[in-house]
C-alpha positions as CSV (number, residue, x, y, z in Angstrom):
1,X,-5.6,-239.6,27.4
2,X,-8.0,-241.1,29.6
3,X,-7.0,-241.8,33.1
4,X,-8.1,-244.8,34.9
5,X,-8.4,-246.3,38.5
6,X,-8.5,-249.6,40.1
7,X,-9.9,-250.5,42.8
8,X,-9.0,-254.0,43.8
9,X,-6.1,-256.4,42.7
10,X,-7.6,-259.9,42.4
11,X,-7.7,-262.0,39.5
12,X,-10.2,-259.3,37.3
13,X,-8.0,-256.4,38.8
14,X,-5.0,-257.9,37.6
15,X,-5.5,-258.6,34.5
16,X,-7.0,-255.1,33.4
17,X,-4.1,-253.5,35.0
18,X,-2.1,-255.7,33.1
19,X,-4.0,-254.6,29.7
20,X,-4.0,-251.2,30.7
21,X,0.0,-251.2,31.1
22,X,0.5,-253.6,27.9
23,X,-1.4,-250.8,26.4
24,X,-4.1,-252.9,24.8
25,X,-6.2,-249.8,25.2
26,X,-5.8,-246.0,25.1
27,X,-5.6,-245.4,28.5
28,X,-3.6,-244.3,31.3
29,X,-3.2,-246.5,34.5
30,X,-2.9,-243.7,37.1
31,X,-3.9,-245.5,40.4
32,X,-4.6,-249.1,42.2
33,X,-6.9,-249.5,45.7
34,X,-6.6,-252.4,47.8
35,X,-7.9,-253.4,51.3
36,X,-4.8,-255.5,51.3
37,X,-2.0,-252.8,50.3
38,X,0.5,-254.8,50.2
39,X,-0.6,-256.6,47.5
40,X,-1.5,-254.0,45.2
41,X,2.2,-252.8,45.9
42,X,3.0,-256.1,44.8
43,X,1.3,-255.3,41.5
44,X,2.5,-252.0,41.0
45,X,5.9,-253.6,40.9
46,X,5.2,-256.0,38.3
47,X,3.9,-253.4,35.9
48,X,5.9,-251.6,34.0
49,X,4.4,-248.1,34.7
50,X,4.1,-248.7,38.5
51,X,1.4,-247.0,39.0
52,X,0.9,-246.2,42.9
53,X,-1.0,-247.6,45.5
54,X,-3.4,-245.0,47.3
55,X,-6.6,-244.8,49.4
56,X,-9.6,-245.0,47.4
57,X,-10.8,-241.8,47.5
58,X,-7.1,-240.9,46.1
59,X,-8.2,-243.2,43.6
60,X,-11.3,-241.8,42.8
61,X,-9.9,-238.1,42.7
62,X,-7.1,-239.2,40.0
63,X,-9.2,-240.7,37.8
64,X,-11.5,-240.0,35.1
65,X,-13.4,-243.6,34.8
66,X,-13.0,-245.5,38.4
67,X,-13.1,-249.5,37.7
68,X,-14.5,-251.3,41.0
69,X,-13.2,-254.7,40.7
70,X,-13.4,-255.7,44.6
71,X,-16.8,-256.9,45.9
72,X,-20.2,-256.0,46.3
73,X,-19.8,-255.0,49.7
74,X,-17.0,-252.4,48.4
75,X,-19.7,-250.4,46.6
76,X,-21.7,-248.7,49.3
77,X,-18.4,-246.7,50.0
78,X,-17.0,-246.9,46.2
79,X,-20.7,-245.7,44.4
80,X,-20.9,-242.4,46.4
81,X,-17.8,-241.6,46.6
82,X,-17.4,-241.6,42.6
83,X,-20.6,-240.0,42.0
84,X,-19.8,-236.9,44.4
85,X,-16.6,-236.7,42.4
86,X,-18.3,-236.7,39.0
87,X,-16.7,-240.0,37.9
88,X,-17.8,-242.1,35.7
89,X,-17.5,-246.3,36.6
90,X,-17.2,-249.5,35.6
91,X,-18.4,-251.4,38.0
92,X,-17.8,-255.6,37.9
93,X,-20.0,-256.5,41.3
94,X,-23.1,-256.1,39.6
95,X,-25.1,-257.6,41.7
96,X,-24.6,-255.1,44.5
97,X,-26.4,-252.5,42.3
98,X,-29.6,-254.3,42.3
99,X,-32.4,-252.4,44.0
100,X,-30.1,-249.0,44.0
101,X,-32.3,-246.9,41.8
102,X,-31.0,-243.4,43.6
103,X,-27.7,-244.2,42.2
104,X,-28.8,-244.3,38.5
105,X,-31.0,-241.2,39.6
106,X,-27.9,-239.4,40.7
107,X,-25.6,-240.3,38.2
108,X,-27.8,-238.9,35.7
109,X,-28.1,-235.8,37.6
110,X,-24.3,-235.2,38.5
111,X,-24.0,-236.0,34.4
112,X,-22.0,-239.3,34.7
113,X,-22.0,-242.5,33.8
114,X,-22.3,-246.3,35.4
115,X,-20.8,-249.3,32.8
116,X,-21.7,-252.7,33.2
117,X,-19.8,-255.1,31.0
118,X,-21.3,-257.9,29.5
119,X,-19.1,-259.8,31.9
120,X,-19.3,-263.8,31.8
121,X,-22.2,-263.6,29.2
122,X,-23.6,-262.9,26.2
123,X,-26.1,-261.9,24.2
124,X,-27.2,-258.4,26.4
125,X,-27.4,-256.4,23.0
126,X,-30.1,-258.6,22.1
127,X,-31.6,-258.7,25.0
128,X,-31.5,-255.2,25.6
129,X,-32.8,-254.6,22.2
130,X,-35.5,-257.0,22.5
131,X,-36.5,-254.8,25.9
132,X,-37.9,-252.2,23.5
133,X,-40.7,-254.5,23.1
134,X,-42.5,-256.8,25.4
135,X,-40.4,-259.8,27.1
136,X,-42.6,-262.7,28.3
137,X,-39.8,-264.2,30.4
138,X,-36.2,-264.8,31.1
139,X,-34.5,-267.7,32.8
140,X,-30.7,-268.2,33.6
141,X,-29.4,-271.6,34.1
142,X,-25.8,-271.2,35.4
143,X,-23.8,-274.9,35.9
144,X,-20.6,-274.0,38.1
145,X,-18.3,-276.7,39.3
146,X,-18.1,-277.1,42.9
147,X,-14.8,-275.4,43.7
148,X,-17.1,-272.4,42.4
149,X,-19.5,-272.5,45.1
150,X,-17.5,-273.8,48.2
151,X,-17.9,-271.0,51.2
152,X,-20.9,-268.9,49.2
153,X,-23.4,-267.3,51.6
154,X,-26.3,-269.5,50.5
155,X,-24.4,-272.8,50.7
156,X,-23.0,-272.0,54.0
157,X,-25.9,-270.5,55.5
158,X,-27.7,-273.6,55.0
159,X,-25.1,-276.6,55.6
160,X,-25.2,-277.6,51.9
161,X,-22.5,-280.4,51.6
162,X,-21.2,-280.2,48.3
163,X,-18.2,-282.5,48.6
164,X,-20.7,-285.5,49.0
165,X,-22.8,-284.5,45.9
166,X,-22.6,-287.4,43.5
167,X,-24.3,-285.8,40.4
168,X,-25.4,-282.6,39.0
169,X,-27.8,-281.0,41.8
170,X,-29.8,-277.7,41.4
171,X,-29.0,-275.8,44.5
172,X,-30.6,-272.4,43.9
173,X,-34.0,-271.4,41.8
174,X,-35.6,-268.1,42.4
175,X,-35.7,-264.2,41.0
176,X,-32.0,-263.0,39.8
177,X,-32.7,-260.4,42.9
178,X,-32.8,-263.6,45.4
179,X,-29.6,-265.0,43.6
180,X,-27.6,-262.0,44.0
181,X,-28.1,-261.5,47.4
182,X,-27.2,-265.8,48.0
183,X,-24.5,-265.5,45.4
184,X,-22.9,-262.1,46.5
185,X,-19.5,-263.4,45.0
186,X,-20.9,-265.1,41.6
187,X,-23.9,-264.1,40.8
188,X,-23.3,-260.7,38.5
189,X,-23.6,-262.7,35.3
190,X,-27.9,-263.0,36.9
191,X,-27.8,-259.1,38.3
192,X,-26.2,-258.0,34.1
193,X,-29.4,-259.9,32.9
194,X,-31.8,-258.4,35.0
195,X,-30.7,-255.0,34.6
196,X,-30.7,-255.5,30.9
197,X,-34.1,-257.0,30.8
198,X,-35.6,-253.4,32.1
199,X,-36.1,-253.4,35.5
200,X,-38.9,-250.9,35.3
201,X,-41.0,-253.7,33.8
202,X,-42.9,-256.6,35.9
203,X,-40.9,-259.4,34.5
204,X,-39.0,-262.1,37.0
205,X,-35.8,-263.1,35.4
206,X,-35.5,-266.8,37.1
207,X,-32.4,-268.1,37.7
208,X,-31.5,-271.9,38.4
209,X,-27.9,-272.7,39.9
210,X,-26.6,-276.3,39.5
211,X,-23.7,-277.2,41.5
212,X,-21.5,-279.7,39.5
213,X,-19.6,-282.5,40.5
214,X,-16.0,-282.4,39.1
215,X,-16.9,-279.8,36.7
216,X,-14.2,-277.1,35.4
217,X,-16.2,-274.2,33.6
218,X,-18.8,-272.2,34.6
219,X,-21.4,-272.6,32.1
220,X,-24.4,-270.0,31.3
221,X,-27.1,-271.0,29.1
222,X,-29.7,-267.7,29.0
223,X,-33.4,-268.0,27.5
224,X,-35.4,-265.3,26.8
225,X,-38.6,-265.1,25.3
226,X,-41.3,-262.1,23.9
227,X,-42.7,-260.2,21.4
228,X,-39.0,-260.6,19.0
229,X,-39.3,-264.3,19.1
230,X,-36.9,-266.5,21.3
231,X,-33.3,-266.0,21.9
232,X,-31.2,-268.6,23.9
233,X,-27.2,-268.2,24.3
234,X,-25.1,-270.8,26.2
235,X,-21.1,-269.8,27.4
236,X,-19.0,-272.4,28.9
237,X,-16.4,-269.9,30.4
238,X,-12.7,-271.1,31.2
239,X,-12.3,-269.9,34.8
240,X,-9.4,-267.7,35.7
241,X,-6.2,-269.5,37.1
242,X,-6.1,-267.8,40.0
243,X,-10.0,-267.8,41.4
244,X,-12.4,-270.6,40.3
245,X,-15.3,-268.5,40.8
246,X,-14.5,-265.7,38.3
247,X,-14.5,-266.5,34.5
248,X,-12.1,-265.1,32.2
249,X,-14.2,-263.6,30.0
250,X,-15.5,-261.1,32.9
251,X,-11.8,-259.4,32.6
252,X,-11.8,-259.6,28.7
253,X,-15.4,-258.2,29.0
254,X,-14.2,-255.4,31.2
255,X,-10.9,-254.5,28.8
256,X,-13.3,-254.2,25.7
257,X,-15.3,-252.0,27.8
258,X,-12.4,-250.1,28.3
259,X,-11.6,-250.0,24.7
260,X,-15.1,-249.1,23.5
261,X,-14.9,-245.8,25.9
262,X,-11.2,-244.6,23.9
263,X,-13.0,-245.7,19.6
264,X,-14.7,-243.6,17.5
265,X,-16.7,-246.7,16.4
266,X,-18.5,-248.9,18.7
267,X,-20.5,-252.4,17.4
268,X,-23.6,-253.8,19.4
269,X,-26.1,-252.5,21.0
């Protein structure tokens, strides 16, 4: 059975450990990671399994697919660590692998793989299909209430008040690449799109933020354009309970992931 680690507890964390021990897939829950210990003890305790609570590189050795569901700046130590191992991951900060072209180069060398879900999107199989020919352009708009964008790096770097805002205000346009590194916390849905629009082509994928007043869903509308025709998806994504800034499909995203590793038959692209 295939034997899975976690690292990080938060609101995604959670709920695929919770999967993984309801057994909604195929899979063995053999380990959880956690800057903060004590709550991934807390966890443990709640699932039925208990699965327990070690360093991350004990994490890493148990395993046989590593999930990083902590942060972008937990992949620097993460990444390496898996790919010396041999281990294949799932990795939710996607933005933090933007621009790390020796880590695709050494996965395929070590003979392992890097899965990104489709996270709070959709519509990468087409896109990814539509890759195999030429794409003229690609723009993001991504609508997130304001509770979604209080204390990000961009905002606070540059005094944004978003309490005061009195209707919906674009606060962010530039290259997915710019609004990964501004949004390190809630910009994967922008860093999934640009990886699947091939990076090794010369085409900016734009994205436009626009903080919203009073809003409660963070809402992705995705337009893509080239020699398939036009494709243009919109989610409005139910945030998770427990952290404004992550959408519950991300988790569900990651779980069918999950799934898709354990089936004999896989749908989509």
């Amino acid at each position: 059975m295939l034997k899975i680690g976690i690292l990080g507890v938060g609101a995604i964390g959670r709920t695929i450990a919770t999967a993984l021990d309801q057994k909604q897939v195929e899979a063995e829950l053999v380990a959880l990671a956690d800057q903060d210990a004590e709550r991934a003890k807390a966890l443990s305790s709640e699932l039925s399994s208990h699965p327990p609570v070690v360093s991350l590189e004990q994490m890493i050795e148990r395993c046989d697919v590593a999930v990083e569901a902590a942060s972008q700046a937990a992949l620097p130590a993460f990444v390496p660590l898996a790919l010396a191992r041999g281990r294949d991951m799932l990795i939710m900060s996607v933005g933090g692998l933007l621009g790390r072209e020796e880590w695709f180069r050494q996965a395929g060398e070590k003979g392992c793989h890097i899965y990104v879900p489709s996270g709070a999107i959709a519509g990468l199989d087409g896109i990814k299909s539509a890759s195999i020919g030429r794409i003229d352009s690609a723009l993001l708009t991504s609508r997130k209430p304001v509770a979604a964008l209080q204390g990000s790096k961009y905002i606070v770097e540059r005094g944004i008040d978003l309490d005061h805002l009195k209707e919906d205000t674009v606060i962010f346009e530039g290259r997915a690449e710019e609004a990964a590194h501004a949004f390190p916390a809630t910009s994967n849905v922008a860093a999934s799109l640009r990886l699947a629009v091939n990076p090794a082509v010369p085409v900016p994928v734009r994205v436009r933020v626009v903080a919203v007043p009073g809003g409660n869903e963070n809402v992705h509308e995705i337009r893509v354009q080239g020699e398939f025709g036009r494709l243009t998806v919109t989610v409005e994504n139910v945030p998770s309970k427990s952290n404004p800034r992550t959408s519950q499909l991300a988790a569900f995203s990651a779980i069918a992931t999950l799934k898709n590793l354990t089936r004999s038959l896989r749908v989509g692209t």
